[in-house]
RODO-2510 file (C-alpha; in nm, 4 decimals, decimal comma):
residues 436
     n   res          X          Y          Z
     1     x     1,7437    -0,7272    -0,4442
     2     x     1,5750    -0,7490    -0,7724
     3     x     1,7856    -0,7340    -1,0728
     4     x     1,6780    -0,4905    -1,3460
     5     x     1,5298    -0,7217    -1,5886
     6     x     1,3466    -0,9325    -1,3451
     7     x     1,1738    -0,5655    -1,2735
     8     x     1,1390    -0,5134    -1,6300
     9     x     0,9453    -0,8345    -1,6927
    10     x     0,7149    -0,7806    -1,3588
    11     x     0,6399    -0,4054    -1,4870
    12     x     0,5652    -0,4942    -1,8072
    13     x     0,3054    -0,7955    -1,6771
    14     x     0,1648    -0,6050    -1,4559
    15     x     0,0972    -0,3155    -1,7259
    16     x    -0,0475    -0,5616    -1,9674
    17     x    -0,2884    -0,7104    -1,7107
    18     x    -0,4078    -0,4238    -1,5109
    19     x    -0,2696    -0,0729    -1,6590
    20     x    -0,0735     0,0012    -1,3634
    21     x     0,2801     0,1218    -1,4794
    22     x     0,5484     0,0795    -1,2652
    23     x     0,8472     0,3162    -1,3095
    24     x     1,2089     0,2323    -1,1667
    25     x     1,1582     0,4173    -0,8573
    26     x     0,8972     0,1861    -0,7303
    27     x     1,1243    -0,0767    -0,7272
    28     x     1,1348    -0,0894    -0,3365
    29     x     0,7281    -0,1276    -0,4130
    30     x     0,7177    -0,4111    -0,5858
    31     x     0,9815    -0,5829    -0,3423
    32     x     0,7526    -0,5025    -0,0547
    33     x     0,4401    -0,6570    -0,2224
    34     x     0,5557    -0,9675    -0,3688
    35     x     0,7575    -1,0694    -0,1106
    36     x     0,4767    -1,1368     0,0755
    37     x     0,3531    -1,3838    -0,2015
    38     x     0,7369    -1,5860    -0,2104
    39     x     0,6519    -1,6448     0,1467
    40     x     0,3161    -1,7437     0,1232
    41     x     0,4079    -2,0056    -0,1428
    42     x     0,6990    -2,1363     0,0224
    43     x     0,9727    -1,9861    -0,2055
    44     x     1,3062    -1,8580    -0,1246
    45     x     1,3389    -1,5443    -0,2590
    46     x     1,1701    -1,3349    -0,5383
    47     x     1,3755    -1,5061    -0,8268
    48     x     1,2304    -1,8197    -0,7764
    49     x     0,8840    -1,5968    -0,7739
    50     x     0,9499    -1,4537    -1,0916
    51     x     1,0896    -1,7626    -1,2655
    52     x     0,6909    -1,9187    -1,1415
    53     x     0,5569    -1,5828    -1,3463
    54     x     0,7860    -1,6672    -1,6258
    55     x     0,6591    -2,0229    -1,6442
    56     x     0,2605    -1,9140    -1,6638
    57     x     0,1331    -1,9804    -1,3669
    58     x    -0,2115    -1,7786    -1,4122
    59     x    -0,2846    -1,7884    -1,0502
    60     x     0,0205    -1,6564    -0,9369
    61     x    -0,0301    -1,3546    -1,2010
    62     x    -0,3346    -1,2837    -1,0384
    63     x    -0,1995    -1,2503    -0,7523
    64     x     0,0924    -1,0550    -0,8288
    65     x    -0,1628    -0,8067    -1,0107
    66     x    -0,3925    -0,8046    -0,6745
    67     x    -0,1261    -0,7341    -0,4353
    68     x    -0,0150    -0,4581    -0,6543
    69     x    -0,3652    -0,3081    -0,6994
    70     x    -0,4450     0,0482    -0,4168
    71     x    -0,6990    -0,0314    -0,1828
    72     x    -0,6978     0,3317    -0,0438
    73     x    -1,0541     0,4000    -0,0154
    74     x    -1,2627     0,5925     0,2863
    75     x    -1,6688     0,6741     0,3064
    76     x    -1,7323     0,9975     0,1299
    77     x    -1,4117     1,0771     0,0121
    78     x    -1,2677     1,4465    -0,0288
    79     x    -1,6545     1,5365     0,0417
    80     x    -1,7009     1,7578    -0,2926
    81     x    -1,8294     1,4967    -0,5497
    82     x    -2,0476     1,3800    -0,2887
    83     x    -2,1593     1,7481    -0,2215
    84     x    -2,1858     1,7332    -0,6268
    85     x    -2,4002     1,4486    -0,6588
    86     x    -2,6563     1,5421    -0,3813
    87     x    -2,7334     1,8821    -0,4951
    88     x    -2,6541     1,8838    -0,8469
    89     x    -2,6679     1,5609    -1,0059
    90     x    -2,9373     1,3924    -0,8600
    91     x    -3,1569     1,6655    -0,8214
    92     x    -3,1210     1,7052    -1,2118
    93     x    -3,1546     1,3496    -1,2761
    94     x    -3,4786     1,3262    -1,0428
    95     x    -3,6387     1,6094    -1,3038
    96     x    -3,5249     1,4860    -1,6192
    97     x    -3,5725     1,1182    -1,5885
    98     x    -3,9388     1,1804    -1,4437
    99     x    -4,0588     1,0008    -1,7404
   100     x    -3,7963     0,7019    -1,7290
   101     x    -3,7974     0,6512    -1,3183
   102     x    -3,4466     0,4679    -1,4270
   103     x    -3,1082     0,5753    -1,2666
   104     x    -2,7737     0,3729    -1,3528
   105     x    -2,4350     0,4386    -1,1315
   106     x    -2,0788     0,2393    -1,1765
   107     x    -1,8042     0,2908    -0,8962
   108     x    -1,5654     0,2361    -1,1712
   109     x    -1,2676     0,1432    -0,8804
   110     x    -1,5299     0,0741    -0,5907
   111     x    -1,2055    -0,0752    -0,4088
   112     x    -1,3698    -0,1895    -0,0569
   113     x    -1,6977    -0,0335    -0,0820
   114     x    -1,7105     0,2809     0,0663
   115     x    -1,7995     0,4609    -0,2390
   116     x    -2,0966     0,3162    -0,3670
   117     x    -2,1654     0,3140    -0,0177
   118     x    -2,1684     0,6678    -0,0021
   119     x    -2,4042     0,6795    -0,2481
   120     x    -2,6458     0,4596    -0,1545
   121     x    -2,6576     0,6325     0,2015
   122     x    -2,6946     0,9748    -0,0241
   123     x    -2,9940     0,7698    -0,2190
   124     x    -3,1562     0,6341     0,0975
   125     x    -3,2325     0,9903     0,1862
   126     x    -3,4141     1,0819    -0,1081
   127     x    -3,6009     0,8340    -0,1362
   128     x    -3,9507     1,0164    -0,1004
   129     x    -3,8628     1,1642    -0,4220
   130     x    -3,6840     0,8323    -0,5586
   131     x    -4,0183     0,6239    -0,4415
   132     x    -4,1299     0,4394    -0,7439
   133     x    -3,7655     0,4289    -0,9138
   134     x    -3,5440     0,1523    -1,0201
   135     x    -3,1733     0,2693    -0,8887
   136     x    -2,9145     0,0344    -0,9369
   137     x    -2,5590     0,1031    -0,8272
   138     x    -2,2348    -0,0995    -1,0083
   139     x    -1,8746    -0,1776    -0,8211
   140     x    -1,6211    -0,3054    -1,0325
   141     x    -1,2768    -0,3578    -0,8901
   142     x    -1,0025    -0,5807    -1,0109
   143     x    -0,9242    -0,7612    -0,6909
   144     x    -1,1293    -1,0350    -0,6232
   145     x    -1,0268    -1,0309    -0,2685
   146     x    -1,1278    -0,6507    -0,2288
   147     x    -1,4676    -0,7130    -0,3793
   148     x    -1,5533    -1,0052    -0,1199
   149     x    -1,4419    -0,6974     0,1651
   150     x    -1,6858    -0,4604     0,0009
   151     x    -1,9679    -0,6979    -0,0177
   152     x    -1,9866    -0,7922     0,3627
   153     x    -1,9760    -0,4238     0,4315
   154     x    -1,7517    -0,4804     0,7712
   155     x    -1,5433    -0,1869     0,8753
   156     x    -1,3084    -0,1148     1,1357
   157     x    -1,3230     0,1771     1,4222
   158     x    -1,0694     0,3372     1,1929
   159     x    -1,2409     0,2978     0,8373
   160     x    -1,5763     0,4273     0,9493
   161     x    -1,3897     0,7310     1,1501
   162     x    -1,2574     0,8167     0,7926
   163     x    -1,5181     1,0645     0,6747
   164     x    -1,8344     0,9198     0,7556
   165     x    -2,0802     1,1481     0,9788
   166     x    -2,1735     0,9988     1,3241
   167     x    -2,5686     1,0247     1,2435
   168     x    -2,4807     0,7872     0,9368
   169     x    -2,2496     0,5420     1,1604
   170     x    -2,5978     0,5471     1,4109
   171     x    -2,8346     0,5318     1,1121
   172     x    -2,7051     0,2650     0,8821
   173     x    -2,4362     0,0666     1,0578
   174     x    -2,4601    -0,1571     1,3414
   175     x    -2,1569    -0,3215     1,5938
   176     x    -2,0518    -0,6531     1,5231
   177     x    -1,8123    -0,6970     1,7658
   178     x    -1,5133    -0,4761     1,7116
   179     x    -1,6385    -0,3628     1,4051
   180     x    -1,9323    -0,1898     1,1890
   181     x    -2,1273    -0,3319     0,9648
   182     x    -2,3506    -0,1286     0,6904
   183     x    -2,7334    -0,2190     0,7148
   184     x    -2,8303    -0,5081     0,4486
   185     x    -3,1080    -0,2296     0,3063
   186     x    -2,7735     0,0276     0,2106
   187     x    -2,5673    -0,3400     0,1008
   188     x    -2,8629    -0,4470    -0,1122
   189     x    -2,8467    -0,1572    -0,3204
   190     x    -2,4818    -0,2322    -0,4441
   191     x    -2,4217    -0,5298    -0,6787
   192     x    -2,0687    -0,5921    -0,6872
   193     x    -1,8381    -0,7295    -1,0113
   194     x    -1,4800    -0,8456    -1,0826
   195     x    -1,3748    -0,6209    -1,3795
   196     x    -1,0751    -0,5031    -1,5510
   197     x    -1,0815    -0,1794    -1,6928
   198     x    -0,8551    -0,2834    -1,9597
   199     x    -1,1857    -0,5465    -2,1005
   200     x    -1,4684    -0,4617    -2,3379
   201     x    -1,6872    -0,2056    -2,1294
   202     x    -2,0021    -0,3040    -2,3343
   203     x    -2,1906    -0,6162    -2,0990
   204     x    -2,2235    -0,3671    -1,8326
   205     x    -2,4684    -0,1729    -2,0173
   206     x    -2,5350     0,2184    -2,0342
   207     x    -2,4594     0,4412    -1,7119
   208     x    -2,5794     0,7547    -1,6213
   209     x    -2,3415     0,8877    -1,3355
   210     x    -1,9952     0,7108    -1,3503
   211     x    -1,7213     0,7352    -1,0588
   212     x    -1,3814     0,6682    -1,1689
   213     x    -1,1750     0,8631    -0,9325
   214     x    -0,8538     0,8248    -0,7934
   215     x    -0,7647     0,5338    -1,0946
   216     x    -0,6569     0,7031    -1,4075
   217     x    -0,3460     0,8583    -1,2326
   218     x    -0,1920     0,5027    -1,2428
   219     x    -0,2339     0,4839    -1,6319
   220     x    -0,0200     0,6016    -1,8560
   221     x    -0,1755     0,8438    -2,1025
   222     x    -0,2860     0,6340    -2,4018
   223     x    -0,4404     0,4441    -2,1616
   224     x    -0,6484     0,7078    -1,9574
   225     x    -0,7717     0,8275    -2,3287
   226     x    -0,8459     0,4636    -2,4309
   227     x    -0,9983     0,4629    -2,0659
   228     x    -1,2231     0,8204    -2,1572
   229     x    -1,3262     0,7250    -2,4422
   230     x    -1,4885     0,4117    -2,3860
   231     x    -1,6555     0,5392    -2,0904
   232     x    -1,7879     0,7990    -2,2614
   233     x    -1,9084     0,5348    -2,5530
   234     x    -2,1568     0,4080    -2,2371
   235     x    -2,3081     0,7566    -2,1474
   236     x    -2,6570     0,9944    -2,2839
   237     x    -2,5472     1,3501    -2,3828
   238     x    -2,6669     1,4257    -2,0274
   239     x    -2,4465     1,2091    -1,8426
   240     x    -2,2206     1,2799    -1,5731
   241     x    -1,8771     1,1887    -1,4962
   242     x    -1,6808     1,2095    -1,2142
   243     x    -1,2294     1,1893    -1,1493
   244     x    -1,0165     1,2576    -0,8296
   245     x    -0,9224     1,6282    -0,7354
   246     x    -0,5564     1,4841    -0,9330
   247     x    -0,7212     1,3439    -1,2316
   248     x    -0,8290     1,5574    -1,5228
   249     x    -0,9821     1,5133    -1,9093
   250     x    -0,7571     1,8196    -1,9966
   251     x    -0,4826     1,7252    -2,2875
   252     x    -0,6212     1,3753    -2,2511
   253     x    -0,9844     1,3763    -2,4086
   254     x    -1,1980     1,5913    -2,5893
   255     x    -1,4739     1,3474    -2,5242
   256     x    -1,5617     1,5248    -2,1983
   257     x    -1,6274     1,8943    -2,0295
   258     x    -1,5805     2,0351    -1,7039
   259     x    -1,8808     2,1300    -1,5251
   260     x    -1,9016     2,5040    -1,5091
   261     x    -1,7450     2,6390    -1,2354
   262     x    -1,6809     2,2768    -1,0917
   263     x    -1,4389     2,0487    -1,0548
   264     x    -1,3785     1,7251    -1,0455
   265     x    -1,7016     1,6524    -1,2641
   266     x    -1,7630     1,7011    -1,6102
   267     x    -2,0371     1,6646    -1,8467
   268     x    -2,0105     1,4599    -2,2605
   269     x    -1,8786     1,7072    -2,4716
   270     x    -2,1692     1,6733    -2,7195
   271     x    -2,4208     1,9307    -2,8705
   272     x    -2,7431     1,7421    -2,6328
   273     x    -2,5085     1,8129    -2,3508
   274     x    -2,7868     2,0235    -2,0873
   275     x    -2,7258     2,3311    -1,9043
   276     x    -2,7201     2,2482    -1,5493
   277     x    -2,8636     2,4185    -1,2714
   278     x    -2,5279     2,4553    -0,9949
   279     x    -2,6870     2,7588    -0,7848
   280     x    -2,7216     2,5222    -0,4784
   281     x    -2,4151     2,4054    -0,4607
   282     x    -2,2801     2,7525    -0,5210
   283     x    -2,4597     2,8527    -0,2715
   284     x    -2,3529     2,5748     0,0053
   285     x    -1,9732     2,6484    -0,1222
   286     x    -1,9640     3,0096    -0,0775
   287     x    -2,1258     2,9447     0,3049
   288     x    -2,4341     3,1319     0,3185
   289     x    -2,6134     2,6831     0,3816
   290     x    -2,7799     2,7037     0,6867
   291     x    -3,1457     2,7792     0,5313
   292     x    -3,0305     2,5550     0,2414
   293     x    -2,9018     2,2421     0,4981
   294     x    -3,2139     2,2979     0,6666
   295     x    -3,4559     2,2803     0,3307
   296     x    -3,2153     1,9943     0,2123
   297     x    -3,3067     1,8422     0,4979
   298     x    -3,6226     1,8155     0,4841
   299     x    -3,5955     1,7047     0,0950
   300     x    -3,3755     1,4119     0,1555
   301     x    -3,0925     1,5516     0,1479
   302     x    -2,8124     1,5825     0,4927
   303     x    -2,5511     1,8580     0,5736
   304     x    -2,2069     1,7401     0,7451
   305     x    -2,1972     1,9198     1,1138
   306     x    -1,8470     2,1555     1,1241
   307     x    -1,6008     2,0109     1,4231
   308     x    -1,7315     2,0745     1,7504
   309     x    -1,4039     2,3563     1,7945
   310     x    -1,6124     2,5744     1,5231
   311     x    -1,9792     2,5466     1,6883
   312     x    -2,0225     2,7942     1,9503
   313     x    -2,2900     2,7648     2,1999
   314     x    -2,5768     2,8179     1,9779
   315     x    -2,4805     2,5910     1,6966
   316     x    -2,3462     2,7895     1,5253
   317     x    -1,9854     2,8752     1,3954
   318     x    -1,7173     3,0206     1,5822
   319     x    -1,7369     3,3560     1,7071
   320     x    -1,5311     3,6076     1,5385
   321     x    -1,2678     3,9057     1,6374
   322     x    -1,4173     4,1180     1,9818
   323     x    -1,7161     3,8389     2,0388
   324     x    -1,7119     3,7111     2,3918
   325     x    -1,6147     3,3752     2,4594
   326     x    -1,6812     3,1376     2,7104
   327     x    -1,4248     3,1304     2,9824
   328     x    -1,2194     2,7813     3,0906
   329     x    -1,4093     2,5433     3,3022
   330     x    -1,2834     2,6322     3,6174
   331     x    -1,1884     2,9844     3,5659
   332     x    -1,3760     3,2826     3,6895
   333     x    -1,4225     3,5850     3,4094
   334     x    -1,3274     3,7948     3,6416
   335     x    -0,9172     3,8590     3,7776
   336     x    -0,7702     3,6437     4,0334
   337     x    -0,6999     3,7871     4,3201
   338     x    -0,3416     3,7313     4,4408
   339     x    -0,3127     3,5709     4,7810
   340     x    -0,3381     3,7948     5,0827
   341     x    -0,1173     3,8754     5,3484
   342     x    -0,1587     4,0300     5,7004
   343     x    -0,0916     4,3479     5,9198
   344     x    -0,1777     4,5441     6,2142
   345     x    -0,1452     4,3957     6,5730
   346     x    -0,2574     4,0558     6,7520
   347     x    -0,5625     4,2264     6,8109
   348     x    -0,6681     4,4018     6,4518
   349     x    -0,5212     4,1901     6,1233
   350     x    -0,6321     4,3650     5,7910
   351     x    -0,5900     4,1161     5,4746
   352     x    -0,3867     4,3315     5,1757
   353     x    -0,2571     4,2311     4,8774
   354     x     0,1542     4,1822     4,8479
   355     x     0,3649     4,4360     4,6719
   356     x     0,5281     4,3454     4,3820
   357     x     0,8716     4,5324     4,4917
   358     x     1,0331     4,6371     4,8336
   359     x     0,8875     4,9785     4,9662
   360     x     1,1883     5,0598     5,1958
   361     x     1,5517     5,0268     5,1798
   362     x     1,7608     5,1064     4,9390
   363     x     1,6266     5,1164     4,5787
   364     x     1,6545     4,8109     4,4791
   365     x     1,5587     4,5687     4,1430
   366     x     1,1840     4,5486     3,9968
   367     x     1,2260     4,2074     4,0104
   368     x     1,2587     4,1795     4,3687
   369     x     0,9968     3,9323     4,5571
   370     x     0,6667     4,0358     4,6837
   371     x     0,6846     4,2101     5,0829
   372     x     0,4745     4,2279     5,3132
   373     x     0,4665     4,4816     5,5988
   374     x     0,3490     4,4302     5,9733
   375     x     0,3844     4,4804     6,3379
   376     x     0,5095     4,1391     6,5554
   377     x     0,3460     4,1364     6,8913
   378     x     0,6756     4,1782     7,0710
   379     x     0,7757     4,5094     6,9007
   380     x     0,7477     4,8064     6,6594
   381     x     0,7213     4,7521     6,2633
   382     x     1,0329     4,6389     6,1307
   383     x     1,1883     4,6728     5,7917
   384     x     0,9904     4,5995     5,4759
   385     x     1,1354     4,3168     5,2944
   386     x     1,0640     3,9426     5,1754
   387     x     0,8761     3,7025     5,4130
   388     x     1,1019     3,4358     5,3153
   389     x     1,4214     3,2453     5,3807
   390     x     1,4994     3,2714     5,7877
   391     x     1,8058     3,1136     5,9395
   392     x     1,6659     2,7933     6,1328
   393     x     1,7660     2,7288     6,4755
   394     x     1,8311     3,0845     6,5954
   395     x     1,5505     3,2313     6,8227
   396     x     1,4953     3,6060     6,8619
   397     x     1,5260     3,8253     7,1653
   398     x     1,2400     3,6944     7,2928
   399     x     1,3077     3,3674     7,2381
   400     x     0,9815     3,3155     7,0359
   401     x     1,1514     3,4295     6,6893
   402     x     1,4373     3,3698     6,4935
   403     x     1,6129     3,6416     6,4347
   404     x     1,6393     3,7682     6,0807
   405     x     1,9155     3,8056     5,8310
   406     x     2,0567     4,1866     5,8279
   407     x     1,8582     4,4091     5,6346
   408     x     2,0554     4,5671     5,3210
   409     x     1,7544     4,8739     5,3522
   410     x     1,6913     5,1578     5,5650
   411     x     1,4770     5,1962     5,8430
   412     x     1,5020     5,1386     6,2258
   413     x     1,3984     4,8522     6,3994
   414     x     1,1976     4,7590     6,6722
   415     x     1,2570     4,5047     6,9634
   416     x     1,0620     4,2453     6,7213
   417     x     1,3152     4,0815     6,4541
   418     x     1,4485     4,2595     6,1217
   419     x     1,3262     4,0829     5,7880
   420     x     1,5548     4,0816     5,4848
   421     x     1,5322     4,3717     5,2072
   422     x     1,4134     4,2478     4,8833
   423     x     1,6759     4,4839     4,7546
   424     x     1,8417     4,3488     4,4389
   425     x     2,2515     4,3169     4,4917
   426     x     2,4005     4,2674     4,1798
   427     x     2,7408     4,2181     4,4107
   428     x     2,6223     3,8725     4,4941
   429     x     2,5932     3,7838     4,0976
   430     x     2,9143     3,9897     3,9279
   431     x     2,8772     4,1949     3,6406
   432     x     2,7810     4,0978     3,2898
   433     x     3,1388     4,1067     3,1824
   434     x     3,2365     3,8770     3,4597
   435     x     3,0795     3,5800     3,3402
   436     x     3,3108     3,3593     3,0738
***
């Protein structure tokens, strides 16, 4: 167990190297992840670890800070600011940087790659329009360790399941063994840097489109403004920035907008800040996209197919309230007939469908078996009851047929043999009240 001040020092180390704060709560946390590193080392427990942190070794430090980094990253994450970028952001860029043919991206927290991934995949299909244009892409992570992941682009079955369409896992990835690699075309269009957040943003230049998502919420709040503000020191007015769906610049910094109507990306708060043009993503959102997917297409741009459970037939989406469906595989449309029983003589059988409930006798309960009716080829029709259930080694008058248990109905018999009424006796069973 880790004593309080031991936690106190780690937090506090941690905080100053990365800008990850660590409350009490995530105690268990830090147990979990540096435990790990005590093993790895050879120590005993996590107080000889922390007495190595209190002595300087840098190494160790680094690794502490690694291990405590999130790696939680998937291709094309919560779908939107990739939605965004494809038919807003790009599509602006492409028109107002005609002149320039010059596009700069950071992947502020590009983790194990599948971000700038994303986007490169996104950029690879507008390339017609892109033809002629220098695009670079920037991932900066922290982790050294993550950054060597995201630069051999290998994925498990599981990572590239995670959001990435199967025409992209066919187009751009091929099987190297028992996992995926991306293409080196898509890999060469990422160049990939250590960085700290917490350094001097200014050697990595101006940036057009910046993705810092899912990495302010670890900050505390002087930090995320510190964070803002820099990044908005390496933007034009008509840059575009984008957070996670929990991340926002509200209360934090007034150096940034919200895109009209949009969230999750917002715009310099500046007077050269443009009006942008959002009507085709509006569009695609409130679901009238199958012309637009179709024109996108053929522009460069790709639509993400709905589940197969909400594509009917056609292709399309699922049918609504009173539209026919396709029946079971296996099933008729029509109704099942029940199975068929027999009557008439030796001679003459006519197939008819079982009653539900006795038809002579006694009244009796509706949830009596089904009965069946007929004449036996010794004798005259006997009582109408269940076909079921005759005592076994008994033979009838003739000697051919058992002889039947006495029926509780009405009705006279033949010479053939007497079948049980499916009368309901509540005798046999006692009252409600009987029961304890």
């Amino acid at each position: 167990m880790m004593r309080p001040e031991d936690f106190d020092f780690v937090s506090r180390l941690i905080k100053s190297k990365s800008g990850l704060v660590l409350s009490q709560d995530k105690t268990y946390l830090l147990e979990s992840r540096l435990m790990p590193i005590a093993r790895k080392r050879g120590l005993k427990d996590l107080t000889e670890l922390i007495a190595a942190l209190r002595g300087g070794d840098r190494v160790l430090v680094e690794e502490v800070v690694d291990a405590m980094t999130t790696n939680e990253s998937f291709f094309f994450r919560d779908t939107k600011p990739f939605d965004q970028f494809r038919h807003v952001v790009l599509p602006h860029m492409i028109k107002e940087r005609a002149s320039k043919r010059h596009l700069r991206i950071w992947c502020a927290a590009a983790s194990s790659g599948q971000e700038p991934y994303s986007l490169a995949m996104i950029l690879d299909e507008f390339k017609t329009q892109l033809s002629g244009w220098r695009v670079e892409i920037i991932g900066t992570d922290i982790s050294r360790e993550i950054l060597t992941k995201a630069r051999a682009g290998l994925y498990s079955q599981f990572e590239v399941q995670r959001g990435l369409p199967i025409q992209l896992l066919v187009k751009y990835f091929q099987k190297k063994e028992d996992q995926w690699q991306i293409s080196q075309e898509i890999r060469s269009k990422v160049q990939y840097k250590e960085f700290n957040l917490l350094d001097d943003f200014r050697p990595l230049g101006q940036f057009d489109i910046v993705y810092c998502r899912n990495v302010l919420i670890y900050f505390d709040q002087p930090t995320k403004t510190d964070v803002l503000a820099r990044i908005s020191a390496l933007m034009p007015d008509d840059g575009f920035l984008f957070l996670g769906g929990a991340e926002t610049v509200l209360g934090i910094s007034d150096k940034f907008k919200p895109l009209a109507r949009q969230r999750g990306i917002y715009q310099l708060n500046r007077p050269g800040a443009p009006d942008v043009d959002v009507s085709a993503l509006e569009k695609i959102q409130a679901g009238g996209a199958a012309a637009t997917a179709g024109a996108g297409a053929a522009t460069g741009g790709f639509a993400f197919p709905k589940p197969k459970h909400m594509q009917n037939a056609a292709g399309g989406t699922t049918a609504g309230a009173g539209t026919a469906t396709q029946p079971r595989p296996g099933l008729s449309t029509g109704t099942a007939a029940r199975p068929a029983t027999t009557t008439g003589t030796a001679s003459t059988r006519t197939a008819t469908r079982p009653l539900t409930t006795g038809t002579t006798g006694t009244a009796g309960s509706t949830y009596s078996r089904p009965s069946s009716t007929g004449t036996s080829s010794t004798g005259s029709a006997g009582t109408a009851g269940s076909t079921y259930r005759r005592p076994l080694g008994t033979t009838g008058s003739t000697g051919s047929t058992p002889p039947a248990r006495p029926s509780s109905g009405t009705g006279s018999t033949g010479t053939g043999t007497t079948r049980p009424s499916t009368t309901f006796d509540r005798s046999r069973f006692g009252k409600p009240e009987d029961k304890k």
